[in-house]
Backbone bond lengths (Angstrom), bond angles and torsions (degrees), N, CA, C in turn:
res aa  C-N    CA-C-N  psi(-1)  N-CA   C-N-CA  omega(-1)  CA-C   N-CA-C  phi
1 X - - - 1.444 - - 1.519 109.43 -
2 X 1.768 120.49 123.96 1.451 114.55 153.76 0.941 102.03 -111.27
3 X 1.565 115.30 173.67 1.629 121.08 141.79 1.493 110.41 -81.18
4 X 1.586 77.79 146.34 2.048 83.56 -172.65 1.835 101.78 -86.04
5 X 0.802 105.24 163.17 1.807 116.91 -168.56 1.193 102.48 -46.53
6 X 1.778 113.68 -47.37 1.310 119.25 -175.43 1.381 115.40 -22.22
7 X 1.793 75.72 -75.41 1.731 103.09 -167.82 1.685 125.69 -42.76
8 X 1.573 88.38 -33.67 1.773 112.82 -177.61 1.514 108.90 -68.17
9 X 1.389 112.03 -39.51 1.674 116.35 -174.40 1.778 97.80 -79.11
10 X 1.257 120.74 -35.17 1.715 129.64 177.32 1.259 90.34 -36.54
11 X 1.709 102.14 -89.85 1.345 108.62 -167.47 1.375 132.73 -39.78
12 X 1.239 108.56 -56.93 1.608 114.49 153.68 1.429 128.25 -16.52
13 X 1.294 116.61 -71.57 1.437 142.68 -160.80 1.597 84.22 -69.94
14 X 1.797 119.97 -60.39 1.326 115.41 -179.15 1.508 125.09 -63.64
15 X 1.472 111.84 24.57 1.325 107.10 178.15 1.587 101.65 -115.70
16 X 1.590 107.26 -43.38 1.344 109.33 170.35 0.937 121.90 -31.94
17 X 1.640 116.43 -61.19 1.601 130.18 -173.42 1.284 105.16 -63.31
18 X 1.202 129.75 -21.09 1.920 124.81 -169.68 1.458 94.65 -98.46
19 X 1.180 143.11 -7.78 1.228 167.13 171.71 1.809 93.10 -72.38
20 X 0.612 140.24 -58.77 1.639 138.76 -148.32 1.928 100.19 -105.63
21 X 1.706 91.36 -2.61 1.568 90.34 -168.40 1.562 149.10 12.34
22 X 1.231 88.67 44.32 1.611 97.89 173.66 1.910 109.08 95.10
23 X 1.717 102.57 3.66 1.702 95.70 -172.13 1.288 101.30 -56.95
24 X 1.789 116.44 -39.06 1.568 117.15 -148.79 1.543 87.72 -148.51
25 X 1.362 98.82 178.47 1.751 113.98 168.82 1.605 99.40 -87.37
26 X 1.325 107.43 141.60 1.838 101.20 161.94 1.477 106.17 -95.51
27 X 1.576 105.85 145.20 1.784 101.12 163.80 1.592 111.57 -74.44
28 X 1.121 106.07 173.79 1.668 110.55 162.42 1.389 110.62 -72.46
29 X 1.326 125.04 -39.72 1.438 131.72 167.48 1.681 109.69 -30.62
30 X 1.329 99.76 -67.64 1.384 96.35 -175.69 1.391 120.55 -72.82
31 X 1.085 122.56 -32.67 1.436 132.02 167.40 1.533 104.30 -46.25
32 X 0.858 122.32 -56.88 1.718 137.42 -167.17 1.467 92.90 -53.86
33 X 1.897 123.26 -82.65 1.108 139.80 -166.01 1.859 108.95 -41.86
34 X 1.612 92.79 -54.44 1.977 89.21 -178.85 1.026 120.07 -65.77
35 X 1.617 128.54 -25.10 1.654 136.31 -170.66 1.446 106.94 -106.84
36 X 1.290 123.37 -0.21 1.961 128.21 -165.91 1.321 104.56 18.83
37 X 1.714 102.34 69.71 1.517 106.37 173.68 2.159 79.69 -114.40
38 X 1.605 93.20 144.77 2.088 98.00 171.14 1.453 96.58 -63.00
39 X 1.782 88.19 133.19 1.905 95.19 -177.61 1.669 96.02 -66.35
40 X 1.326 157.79 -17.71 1.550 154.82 -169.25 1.339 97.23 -77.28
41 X 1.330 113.21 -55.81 1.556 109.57 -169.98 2.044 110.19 -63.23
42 X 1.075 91.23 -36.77 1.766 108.28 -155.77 1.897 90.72 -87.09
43 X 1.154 107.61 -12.47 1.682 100.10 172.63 2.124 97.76 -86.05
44 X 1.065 110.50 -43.88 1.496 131.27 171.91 1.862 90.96 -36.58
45 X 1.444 123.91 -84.12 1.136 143.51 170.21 1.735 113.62 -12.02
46 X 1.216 95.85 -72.13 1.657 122.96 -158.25 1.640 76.07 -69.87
47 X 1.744 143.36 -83.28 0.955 113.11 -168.23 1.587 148.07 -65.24
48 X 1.378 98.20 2.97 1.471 107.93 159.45 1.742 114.05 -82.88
49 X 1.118 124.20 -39.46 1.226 123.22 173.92 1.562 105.84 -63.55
50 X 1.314 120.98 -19.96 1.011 76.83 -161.75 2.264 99.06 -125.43
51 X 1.626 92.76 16.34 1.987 118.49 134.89 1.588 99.11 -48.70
52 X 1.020 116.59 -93.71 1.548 135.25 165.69 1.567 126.55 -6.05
53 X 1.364 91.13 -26.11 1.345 96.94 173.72 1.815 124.16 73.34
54 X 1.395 113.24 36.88 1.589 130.73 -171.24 1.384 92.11 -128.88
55 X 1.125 125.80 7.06 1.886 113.42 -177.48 1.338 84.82 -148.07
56 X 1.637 96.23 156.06 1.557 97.00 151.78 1.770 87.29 -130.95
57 X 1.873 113.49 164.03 0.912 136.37 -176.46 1.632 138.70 -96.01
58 X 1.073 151.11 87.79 0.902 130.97 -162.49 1.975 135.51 -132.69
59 X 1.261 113.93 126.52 1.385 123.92 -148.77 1.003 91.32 -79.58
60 X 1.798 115.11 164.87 1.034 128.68 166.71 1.670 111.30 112.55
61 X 1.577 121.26 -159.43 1.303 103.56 -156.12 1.386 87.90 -110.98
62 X 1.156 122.43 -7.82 1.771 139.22 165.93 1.252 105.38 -70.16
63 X 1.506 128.20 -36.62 1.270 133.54 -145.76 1.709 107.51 -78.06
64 X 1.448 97.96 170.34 1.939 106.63 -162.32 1.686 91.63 -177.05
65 X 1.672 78.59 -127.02 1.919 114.56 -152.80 0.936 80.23 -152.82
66 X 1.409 114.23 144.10 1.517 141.74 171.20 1.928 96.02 -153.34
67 X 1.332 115.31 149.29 1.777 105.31 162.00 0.597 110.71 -72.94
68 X 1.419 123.67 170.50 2.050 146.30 179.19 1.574 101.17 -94.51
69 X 1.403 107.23 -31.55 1.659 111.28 -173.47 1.259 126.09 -143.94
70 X 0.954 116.65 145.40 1.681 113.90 -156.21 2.034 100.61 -56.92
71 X 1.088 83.75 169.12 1.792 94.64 -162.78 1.132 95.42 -67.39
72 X 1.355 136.19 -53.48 1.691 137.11 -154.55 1.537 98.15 -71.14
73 X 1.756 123.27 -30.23 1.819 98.60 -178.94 1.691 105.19 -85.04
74 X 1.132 118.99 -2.63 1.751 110.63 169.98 1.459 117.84 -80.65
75 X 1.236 109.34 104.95 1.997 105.05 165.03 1.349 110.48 -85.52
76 X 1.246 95.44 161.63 1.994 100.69 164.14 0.882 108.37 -67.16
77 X 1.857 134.77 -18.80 1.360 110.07 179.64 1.348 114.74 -65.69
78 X 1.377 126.07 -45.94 1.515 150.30 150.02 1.353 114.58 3.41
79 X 1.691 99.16 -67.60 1.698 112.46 -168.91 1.725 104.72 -87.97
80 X 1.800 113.67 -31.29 1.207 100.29 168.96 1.568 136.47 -71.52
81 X 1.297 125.31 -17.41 1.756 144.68 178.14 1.464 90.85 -99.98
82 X 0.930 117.29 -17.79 2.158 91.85 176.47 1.686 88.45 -101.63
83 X 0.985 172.18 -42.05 1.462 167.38 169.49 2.014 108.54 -64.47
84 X 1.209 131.17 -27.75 0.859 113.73 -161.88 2.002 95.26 -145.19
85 X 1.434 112.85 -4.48 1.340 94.18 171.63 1.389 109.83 90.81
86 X 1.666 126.96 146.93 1.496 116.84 -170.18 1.854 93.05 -67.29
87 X 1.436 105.59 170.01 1.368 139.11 -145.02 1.589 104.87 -141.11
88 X 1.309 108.52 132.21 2.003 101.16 172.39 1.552 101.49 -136.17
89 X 1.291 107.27 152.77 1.658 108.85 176.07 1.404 97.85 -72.25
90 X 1.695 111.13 -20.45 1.805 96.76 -168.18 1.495 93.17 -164.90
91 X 1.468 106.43 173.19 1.538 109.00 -179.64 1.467 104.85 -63.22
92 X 0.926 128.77 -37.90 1.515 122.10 -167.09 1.903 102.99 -49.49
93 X 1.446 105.66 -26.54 1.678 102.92 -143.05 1.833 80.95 -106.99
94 X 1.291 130.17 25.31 1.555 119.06 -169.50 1.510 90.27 -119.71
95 X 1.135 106.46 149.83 1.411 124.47 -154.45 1.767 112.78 -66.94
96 X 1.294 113.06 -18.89 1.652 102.46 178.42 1.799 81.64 -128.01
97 X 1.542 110.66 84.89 1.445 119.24 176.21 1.436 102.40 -61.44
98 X 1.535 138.59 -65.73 1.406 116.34 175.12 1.721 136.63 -22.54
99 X 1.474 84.42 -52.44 1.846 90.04 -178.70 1.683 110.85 -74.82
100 X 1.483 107.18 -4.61 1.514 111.29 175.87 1.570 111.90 -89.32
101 X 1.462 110.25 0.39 1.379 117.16 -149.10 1.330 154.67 57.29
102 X 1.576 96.89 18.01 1.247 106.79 -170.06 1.625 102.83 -76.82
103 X 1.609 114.35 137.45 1.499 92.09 157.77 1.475 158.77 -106.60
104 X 1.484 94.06 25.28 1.379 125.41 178.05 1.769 108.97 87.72
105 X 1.707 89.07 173.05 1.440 96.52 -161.14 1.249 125.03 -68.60
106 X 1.715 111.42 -15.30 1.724 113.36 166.73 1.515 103.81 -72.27
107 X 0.621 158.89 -66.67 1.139 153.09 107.39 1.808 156.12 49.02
108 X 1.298 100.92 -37.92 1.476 101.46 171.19 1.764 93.96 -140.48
109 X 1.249 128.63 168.35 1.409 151.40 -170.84 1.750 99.63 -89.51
110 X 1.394 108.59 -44.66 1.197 110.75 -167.04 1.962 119.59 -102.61
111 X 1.155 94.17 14.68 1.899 104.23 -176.45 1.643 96.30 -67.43
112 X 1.112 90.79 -74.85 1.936 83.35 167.46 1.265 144.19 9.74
113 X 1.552 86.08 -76.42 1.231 111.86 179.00 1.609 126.37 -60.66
114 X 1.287 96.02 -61.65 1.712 107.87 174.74 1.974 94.17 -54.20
115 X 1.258 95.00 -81.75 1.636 85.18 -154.62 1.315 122.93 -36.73
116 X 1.503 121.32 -15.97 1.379 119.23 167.38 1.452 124.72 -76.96
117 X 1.234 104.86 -19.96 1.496 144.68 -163.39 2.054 81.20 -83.99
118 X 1.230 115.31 -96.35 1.324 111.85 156.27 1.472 146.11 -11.36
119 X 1.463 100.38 -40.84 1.965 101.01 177.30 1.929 100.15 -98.85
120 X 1.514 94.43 -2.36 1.717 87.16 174.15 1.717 109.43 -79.07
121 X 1.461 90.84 -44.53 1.168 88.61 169.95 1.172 135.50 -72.93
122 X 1.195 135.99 -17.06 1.765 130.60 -168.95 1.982 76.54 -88.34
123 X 1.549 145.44 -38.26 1.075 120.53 -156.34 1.611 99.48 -79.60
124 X 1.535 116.22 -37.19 1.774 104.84 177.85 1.580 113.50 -57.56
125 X 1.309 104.83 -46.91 1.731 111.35 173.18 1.683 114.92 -43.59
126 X 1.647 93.58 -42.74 2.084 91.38 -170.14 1.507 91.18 -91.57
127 X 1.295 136.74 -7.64 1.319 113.74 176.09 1.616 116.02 -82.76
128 X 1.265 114.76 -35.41 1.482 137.68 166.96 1.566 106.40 -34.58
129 X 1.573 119.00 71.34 1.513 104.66 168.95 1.463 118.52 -88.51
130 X 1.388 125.09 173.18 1.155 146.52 145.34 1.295 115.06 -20.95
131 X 1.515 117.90 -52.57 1.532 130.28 -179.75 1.100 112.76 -77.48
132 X 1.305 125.58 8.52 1.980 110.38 -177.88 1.937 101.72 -125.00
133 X 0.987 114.90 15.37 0.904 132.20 -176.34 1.893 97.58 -70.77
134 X 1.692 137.50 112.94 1.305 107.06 143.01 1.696 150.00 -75.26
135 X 1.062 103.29 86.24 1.821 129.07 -166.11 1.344 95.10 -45.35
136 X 1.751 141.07 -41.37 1.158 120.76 164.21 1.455 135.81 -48.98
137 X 1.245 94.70 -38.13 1.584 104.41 -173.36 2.076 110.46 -69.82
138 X 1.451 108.17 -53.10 1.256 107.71 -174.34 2.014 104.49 -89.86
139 X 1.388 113.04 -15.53 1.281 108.95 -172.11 1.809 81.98 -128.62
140 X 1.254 128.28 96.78 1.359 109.58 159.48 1.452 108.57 -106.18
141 X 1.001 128.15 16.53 1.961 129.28 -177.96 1.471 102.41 -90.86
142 X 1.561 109.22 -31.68 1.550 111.52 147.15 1.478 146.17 -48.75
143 X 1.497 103.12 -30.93 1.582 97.91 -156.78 1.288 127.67 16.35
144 X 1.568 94.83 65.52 1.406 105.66 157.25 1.530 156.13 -40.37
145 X 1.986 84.53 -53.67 1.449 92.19 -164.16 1.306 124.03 76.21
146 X 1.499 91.78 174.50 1.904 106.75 160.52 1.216 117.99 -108.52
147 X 1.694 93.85 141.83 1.464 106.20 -173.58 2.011 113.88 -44.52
């Protein structure tokens, strides 16, 4: 299992913006420059996130990224499966496990393992919000705070 770049620049970009918590709109400009994600790709990004409903959009010479929802109900699991699609540590843990070859838990020595291996992870991933982030420390030009 990786995360695909996508997902990596998502999250990213969605930290910036939870970073600025709603003072202002961010441009993509700046988003781009602080995270060195390509502003083409990361405009691609920002409007799928924000289809998705994790951004809202806004025109004009004010206009940016702002969130749709406060930082603490967004996890990375959230922003990582809506950008990149569910995720498995292994074939066993991917959603049509037969056609992956797995052969289930009577069955193999190691099923166990992963899927526990797996539900640890989707719970650190969904516990991981937006809001626990310290925004002073990696964003202090913000004075952020906590959500």
């Amino acid at each position: 299992m990786q995360i695909s770049r996508k997902a990596d620049y998502a999250l990213r970009a969605m930290i910036f913006v939870a970073a600025i918590n709603g003072q202002r709109t961010c441009s993509i400009n700046e988003i781009s420059e602080s995270e060195n994600i390509p502003r083409e790709y990361l405009a691609k990004i920002l409007k799928e996130l924000s289809q998705k409903g994790f951004l809202r959009s806004y025109k004009g010479v004010n206009g940016g990224y702002k969130l749709a929802k406060p930082r603490d109900q967004i996890s990375y699991l959230d922003i990582l499966v809506a950008m990149q699609g569910p995720f498995a540590i292994s074939s066993c843990n991917m959603e049509d496990r037969e056609a992956s070859g797995c052969r289930g838990k009577d069955k193999c020595a190691t099923f166990a393992f992963w899927d526990d291996l797996q539900k640890k992870l989707m719970k650190i991933l969904g516990d991981m919000t937006l809001g626990k982030i310290d925004y002073n420390k990696f964003y202090p030009q913000f004075k952020a705070g906590k959500a």
